[in-house]
C-alpha positions as CSV (number, residue, x, y, z in Angstrom):
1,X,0.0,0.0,0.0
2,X,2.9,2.2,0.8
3,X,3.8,2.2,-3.2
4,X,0.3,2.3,-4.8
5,X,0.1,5.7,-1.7
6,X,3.4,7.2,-3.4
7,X,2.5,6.4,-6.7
8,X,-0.7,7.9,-6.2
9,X,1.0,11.0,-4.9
10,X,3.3,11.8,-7.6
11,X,0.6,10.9,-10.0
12,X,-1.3,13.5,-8.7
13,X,1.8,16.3,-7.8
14,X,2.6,16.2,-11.9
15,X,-1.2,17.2,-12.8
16,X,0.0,20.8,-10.8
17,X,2.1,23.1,-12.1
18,X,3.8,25.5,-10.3
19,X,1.7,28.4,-12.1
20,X,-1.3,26.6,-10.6
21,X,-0.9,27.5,-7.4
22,X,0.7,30.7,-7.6
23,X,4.4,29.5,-7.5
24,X,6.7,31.2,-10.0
25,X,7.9,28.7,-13.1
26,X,10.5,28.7,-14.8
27,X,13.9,26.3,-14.6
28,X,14.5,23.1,-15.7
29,X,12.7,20.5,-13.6
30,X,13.7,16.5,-14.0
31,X,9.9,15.8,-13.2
32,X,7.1,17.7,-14.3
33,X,4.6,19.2,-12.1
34,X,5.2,20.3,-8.1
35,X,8.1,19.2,-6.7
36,X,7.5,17.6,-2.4
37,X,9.3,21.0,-0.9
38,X,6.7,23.0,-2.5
39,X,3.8,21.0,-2.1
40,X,4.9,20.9,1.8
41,X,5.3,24.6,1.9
42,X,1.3,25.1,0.3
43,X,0.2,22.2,2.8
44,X,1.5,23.5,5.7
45,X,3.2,20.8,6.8
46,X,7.4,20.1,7.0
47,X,9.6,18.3,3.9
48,X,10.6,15.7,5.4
49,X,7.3,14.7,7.1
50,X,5.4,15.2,3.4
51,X,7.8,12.8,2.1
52,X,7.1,10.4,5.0
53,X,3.6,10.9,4.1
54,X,4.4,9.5,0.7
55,X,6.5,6.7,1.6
56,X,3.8,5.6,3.6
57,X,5.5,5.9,6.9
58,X,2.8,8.2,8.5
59,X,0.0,5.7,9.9
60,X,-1.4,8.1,12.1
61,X,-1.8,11.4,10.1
62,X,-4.6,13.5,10.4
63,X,-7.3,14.8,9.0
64,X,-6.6,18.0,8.7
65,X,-3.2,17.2,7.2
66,X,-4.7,14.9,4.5
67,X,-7.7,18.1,3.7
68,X,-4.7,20.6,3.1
69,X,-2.4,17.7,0.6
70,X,-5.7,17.2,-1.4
71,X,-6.6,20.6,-1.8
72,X,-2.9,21.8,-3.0
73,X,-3.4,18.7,-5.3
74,X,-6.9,19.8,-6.2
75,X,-8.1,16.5,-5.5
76,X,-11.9,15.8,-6.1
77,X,-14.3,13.9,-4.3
78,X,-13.7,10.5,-5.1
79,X,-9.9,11.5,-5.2
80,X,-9.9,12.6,-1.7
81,X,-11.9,8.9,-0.6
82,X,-8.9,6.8,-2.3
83,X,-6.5,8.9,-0.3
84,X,-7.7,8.5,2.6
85,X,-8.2,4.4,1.7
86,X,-4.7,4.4,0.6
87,X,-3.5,5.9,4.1
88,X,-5.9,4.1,6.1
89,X,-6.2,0.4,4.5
90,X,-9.4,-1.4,6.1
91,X,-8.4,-4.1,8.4
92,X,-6.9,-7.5,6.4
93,X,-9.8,-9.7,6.5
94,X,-11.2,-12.7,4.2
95,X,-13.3,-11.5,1.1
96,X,-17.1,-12.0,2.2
97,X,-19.1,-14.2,-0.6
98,X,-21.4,-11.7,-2.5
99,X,-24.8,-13.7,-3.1
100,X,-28.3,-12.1,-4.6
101,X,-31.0,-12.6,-2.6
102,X,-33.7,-14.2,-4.7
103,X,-36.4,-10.8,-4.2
104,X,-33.2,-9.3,-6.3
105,X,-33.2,-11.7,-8.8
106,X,-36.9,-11.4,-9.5
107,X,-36.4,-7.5,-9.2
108,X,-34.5,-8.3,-12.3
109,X,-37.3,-10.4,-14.2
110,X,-39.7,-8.3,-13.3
111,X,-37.6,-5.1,-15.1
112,X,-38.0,-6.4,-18.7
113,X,-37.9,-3.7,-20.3
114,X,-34.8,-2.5,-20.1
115,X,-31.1,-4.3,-19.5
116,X,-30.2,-4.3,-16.0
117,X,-27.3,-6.2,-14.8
118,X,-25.8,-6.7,-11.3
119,X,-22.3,-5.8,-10.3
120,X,-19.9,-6.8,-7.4
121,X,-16.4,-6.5,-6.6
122,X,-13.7,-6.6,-9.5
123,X,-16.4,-5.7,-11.6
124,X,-18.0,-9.0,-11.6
125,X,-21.3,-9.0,-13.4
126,X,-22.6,-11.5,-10.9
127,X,-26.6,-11.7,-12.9
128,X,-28.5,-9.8,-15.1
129,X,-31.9,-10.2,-17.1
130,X,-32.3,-11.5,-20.2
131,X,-32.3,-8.0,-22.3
132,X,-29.1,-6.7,-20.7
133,X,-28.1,-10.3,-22.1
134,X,-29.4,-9.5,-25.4
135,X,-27.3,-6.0,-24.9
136,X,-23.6,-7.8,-24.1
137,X,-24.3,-11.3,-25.2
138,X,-23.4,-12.6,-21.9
139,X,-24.9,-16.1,-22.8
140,X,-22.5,-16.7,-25.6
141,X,-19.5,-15.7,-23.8
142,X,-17.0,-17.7,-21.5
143,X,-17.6,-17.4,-17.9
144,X,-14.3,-15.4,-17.7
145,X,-15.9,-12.4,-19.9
146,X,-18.7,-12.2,-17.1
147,X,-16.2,-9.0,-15.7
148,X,-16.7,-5.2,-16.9
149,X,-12.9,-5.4,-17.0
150,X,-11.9,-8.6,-19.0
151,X,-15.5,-8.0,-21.3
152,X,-13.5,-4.3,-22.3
153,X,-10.0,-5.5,-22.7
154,X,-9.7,-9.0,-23.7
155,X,-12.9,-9.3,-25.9
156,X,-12.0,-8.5,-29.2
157,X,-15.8,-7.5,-30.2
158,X,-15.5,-4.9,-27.3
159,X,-13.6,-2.2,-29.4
160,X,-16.1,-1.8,-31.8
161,X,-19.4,-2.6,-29.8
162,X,-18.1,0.7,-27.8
163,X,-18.1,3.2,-30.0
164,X,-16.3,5.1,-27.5
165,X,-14.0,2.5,-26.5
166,X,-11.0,4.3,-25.2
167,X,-13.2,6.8,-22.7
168,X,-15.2,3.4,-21.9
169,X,-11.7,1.7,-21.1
170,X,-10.4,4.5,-19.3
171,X,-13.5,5.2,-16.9
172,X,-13.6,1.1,-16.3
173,X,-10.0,0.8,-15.2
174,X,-10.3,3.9,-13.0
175,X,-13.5,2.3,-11.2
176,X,-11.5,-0.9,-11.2
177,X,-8.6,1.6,-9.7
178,X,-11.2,2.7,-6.9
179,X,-12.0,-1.1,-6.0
180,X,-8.3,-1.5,-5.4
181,X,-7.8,1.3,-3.0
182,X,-11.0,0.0,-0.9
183,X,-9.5,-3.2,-1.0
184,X,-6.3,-3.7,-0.7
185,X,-5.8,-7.0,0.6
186,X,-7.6,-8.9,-2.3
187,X,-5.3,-11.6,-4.0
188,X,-7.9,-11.7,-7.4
189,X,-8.0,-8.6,-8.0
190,X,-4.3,-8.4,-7.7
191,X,-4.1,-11.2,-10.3
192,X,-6.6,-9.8,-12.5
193,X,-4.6,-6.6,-12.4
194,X,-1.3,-8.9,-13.2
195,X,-3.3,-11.3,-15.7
196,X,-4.6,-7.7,-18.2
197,X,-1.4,-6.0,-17.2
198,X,0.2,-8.4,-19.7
199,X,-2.5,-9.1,-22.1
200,X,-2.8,-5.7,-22.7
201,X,-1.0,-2.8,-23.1
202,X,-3.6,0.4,-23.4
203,X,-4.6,-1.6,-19.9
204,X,-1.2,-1.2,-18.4
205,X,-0.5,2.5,-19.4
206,X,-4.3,3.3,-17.9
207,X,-3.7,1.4,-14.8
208,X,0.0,3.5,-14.3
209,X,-2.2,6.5,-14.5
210,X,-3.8,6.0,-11.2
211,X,-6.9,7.5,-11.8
212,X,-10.4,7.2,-9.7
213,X,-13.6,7.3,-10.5
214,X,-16.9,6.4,-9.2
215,X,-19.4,5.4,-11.6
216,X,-23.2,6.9,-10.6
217,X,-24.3,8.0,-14.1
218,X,-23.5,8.5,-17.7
219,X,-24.7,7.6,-21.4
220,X,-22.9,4.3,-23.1
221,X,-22.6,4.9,-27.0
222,X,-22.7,1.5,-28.3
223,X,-22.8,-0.9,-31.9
224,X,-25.2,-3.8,-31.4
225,X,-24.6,-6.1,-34.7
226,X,-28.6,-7.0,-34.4
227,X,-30.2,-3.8,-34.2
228,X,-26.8,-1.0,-34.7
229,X,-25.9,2.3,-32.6
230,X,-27.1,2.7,-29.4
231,X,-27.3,5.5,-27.3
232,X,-28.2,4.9,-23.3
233,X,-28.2,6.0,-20.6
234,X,-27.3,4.3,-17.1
235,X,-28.0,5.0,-13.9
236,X,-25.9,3.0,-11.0
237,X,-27.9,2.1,-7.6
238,X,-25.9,0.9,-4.7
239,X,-27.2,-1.4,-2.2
240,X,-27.5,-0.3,1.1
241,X,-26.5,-3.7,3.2
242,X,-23.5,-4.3,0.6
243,X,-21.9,-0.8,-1.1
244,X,-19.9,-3.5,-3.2
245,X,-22.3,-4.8,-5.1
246,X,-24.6,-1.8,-7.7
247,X,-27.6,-2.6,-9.9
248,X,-26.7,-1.1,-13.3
249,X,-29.8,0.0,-15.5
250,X,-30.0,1.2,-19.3
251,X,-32.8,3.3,-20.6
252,X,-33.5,5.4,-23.8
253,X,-34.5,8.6,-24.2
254,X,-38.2,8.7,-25.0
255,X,-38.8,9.2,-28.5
256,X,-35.3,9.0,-29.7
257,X,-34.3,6.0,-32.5
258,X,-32.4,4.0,-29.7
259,X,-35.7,3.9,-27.7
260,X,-37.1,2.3,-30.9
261,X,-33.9,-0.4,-31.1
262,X,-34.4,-1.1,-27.9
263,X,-37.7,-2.5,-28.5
264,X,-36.4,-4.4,-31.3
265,X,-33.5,-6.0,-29.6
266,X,-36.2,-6.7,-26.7
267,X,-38.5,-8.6,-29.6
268,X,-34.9,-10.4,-31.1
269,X,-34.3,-11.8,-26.9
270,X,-37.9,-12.7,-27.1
271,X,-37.5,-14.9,-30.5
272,X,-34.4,-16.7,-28.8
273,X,-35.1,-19.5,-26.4
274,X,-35.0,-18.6,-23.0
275,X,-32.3,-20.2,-20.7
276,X,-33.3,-22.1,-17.7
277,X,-33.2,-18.9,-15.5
278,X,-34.1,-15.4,-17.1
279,X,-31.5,-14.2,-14.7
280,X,-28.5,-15.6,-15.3
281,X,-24.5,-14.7,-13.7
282,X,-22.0,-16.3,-11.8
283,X,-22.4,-18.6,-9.1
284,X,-21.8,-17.1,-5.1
285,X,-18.1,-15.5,-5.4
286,X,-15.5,-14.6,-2.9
């Protein structure tokens, strides 16, 4: 945690310039962006106990300390919530299973007419119903494609289905990014991060970014090859008895021509036969 903390840091120090924040420029500089003695000297705080702070070797530093290094860094919300995760790591402890109750799977059913898919940790798309299937083609893909993540980097059919892949890609490894931060301690996630490290390399430079978001809302461009472009939008709802898991929904806007697709690729899923369970996913998970 000490190096994804530091990493984080600089990450964020070379997004200011010295301009920025009312320091004079000029002069060669080996790094760009602020160097620690000035960001100490806007924080308030000494040089050698910033650079403590970004080795990691400050457990017990405070609130106020951590408000004044994000506000030099101009850090925003969700920025400010993986700070303080990075600096104060939850307690090690085994991964709880993430199941649906069954009320949630018929929640799912019962919302037919639009895609709605469930999400847990590591992105894990852990069920959905059987027009979001329609949407991703979650039944013809191997259970290892059943992940936001892998589904955007390792299936080739991704980079055109997106027609925006590369913001797509970029806002999915900076949610994955978030996941990390709140848990630190999770051995698959580190070996997911290991396994598309490897496979692929817009994946790595993205992940060496360190950026956060949180995903509430937004509009997915998409190219379905059944019924072509689709414009939605998706609204994210977290549950309240598990913030790791978030029911995802798609809708049209009324009127528009994706509203009309929509129905279309609703009336294709209806042609199809229907699997054994309208709401399908991945078993219980750690």
């Amino acid at each position: 945690m000490s190096h994804e903390l530091g990493e984080f840091l600089r990450s964020r120090r070379a997004r200011i310039s010295p301009e920025d924040v009312g320091l004079p420029g000029g002069g060669r500089r080996r790094v760009p962006g602020l160097r620690r003695e000035e960001l100490a000297l806007l924080a308030g705080v000494s040089v050698d106990y910033y650079m403590r702070l970004e080795q990691g070797r400050t457990p017990a530093v405070s609130d106020a300390v951590l408000d004044a290094v994000a506000r030099v860094l101009r850090l925003d919300g969700t920025e400010r919530l993986h700070l303080r995760n990075l600096v104060r790591p939850a307690p090690r402890k085994r991964p709880a299973p993430q199941r649906l109750r069954p009320g949630m799977r018929r929640m799912l059913e019962m919302m037919g007419d639009m895609p709605v898919f469930v999400m847990g940790r590591r992105t894990d798309v852990l069920a959905w119903n059987r027009l979001a299937g329609a949407l991703y083609s979650f039944e013809e893909l191997p259970r290892s494609m059943h992940n936001a993540v892998c589904y955007t980097f390792l299936n080739p059919a991704a980079r055109t289905f997106y027609r925006d892949w590369h913001r797509i890609a970029a806002e999915t490894v900076a949610f994955l990014r978030l996941d990390a931060g709140r848990h630190p301690e999770d051995e698959r996630l580190t070996a997911l991060v290991e396994e598309l490290s490897v496979k692929d390399e817009v994946f790595r430079k993205l992940w060496a970014q360190h950026s956060v978001l949180e995903k509430t809302h937004g509009v997915k461009r998409m190219r379905h090859p059944v019924v072509g472009d689709l414009d939605l939008n998706y609204e994210t709802l977290v549950l309240a008895d598990d913030p790791d898991i978030t029911i995802n929904t798609y809708a049209a806007p009324v009127g528009s021509p994706s509203e009309e697709r929509l129905r279309l690729l609703a009336s294709w899923a209806a042609s199809i036969p229907a699997p054994a369970s309208t709401t399908r996913g991945l078993p219980p998970s750690a």
